[in-house]
C-alpha positions as CSV (number, residue, x, y, z in Angstrom):
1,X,19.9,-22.3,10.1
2,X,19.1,-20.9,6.5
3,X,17.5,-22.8,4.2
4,X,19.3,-24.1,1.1
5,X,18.0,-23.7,-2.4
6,X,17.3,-27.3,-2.7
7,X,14.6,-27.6,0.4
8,X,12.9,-24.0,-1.1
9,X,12.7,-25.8,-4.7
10,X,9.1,-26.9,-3.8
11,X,8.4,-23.3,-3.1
12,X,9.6,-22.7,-6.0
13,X,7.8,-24.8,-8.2
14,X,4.6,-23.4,-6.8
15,X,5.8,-19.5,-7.9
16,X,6.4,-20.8,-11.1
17,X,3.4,-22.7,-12.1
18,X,1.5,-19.2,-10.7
19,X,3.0,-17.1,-12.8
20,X,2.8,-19.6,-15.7
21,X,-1.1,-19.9,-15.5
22,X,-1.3,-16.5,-14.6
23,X,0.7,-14.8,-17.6
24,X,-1.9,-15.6,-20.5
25,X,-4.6,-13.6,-18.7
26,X,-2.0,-10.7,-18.3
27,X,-0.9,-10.9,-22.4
28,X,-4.7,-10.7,-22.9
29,X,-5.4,-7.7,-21.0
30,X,-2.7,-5.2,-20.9
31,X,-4.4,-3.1,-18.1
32,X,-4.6,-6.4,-15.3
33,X,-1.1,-5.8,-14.2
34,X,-1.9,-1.9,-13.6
35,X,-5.4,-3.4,-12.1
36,X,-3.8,-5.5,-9.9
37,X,-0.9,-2.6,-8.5
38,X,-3.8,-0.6,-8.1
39,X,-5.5,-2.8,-6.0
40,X,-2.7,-4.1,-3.5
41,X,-1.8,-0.4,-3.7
42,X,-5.2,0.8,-2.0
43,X,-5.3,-2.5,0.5
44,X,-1.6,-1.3,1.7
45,X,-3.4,2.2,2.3
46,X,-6.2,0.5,4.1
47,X,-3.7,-1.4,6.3
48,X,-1.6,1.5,7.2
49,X,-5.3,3.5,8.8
50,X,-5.6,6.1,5.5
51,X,-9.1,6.2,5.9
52,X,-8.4,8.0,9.3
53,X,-5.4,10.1,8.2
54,X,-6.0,10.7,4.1
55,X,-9.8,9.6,4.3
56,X,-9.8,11.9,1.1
57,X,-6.8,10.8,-0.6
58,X,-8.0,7.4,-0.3
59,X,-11.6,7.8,-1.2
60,X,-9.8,9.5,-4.5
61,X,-7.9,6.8,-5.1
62,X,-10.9,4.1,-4.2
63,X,-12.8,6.3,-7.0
64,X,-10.3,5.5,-9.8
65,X,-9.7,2.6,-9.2
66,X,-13.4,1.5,-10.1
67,X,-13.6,3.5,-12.6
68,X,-10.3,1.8,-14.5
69,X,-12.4,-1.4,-13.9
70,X,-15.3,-0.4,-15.6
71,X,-13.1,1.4,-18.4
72,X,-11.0,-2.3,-18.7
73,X,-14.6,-3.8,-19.4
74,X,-15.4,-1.3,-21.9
75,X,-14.6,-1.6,-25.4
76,X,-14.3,2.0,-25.9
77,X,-12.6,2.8,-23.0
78,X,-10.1,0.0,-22.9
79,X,-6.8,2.0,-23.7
80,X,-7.3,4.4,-20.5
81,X,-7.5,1.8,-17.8
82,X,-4.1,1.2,-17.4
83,X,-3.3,5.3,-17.2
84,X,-6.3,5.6,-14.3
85,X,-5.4,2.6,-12.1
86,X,-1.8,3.9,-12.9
87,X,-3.6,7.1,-10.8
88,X,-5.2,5.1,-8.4
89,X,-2.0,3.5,-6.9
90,X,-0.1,7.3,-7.0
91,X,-3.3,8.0,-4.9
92,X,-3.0,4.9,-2.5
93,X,0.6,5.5,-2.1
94,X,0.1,9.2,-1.3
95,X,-2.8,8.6,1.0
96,X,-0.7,5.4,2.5
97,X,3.0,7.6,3.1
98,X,0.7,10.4,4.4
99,X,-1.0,7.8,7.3
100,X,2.6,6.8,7.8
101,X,3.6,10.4,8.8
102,X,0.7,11.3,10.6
103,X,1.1,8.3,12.6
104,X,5.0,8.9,13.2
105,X,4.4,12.6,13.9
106,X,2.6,11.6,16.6
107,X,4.8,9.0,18.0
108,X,7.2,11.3,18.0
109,X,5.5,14.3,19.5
110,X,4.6,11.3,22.8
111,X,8.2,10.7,22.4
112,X,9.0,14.4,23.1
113,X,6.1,14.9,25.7
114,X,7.7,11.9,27.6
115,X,11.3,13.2,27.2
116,X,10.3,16.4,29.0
117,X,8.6,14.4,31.5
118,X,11.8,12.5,32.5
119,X,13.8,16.1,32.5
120,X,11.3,17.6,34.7
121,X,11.5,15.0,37.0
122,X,15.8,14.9,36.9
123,X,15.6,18.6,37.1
124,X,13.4,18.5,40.6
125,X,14.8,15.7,41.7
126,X,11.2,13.7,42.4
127,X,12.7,10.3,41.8
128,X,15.0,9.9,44.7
């Protein structure tokens, strides 16, 4: 059974008093939202195993990210920090879709191994 709207309305609540508190801190600093993409951009890379796959890609990314933070606590540098954690998420999402392929290229390539497996065994009639 689905839930109807009226038993999600305390769920609801809760999102919006979040994004109420959390919108003044956003207005203040334009680069937080940028910050923050940047940030769950490079944990999603971490979760999908880039540091095994894209350990490069990733260390980029890692890179630019900390360098938009210290540029968003800088006075001078302010106005670049949301262009270079802009750059960090490309990064994390490059490093995170190439884990993604490496790790279906090799499903794939068991997938094949085992398919031959199974034909050589129809062909010589082992199983029977």
């Amino acid at each position: 059974m689905n839930p109807s709207f009226a038993q999600m309305r305390h769920s609801l609540y809760v999102i919006a008093c979040a994004f109420a508190l959390s919108g003044p801190a956003f207005a203040q600093d334009p680069a937080a939202l940028e910050l923050a993409a940047a940030r769950m951009a490079v944990e999603r890379a971490d979760q999908a195993d880039a540091d095994q796959y894209a350990p490069g890609m990733l260390a980029n990314a890692r890179q630019q990210l900390e360098q938009a933070q210290r540029a968003a606590q800088d006075r001078r540098e302010r106005k670049q920090a949301p262009v270079m954690a802009l750059r960090a998420a490309a990064d994390a999402d490059l490093a995170r879709a190439l884990s993604e392929e490496a790790v279906a290229n090799a499903q794939l390539q068991q997938r094949q191994a085992e398919v031959a497996r199974l034909q050589r065994t129809l062909a010589t009639g082992e199983g029977r």
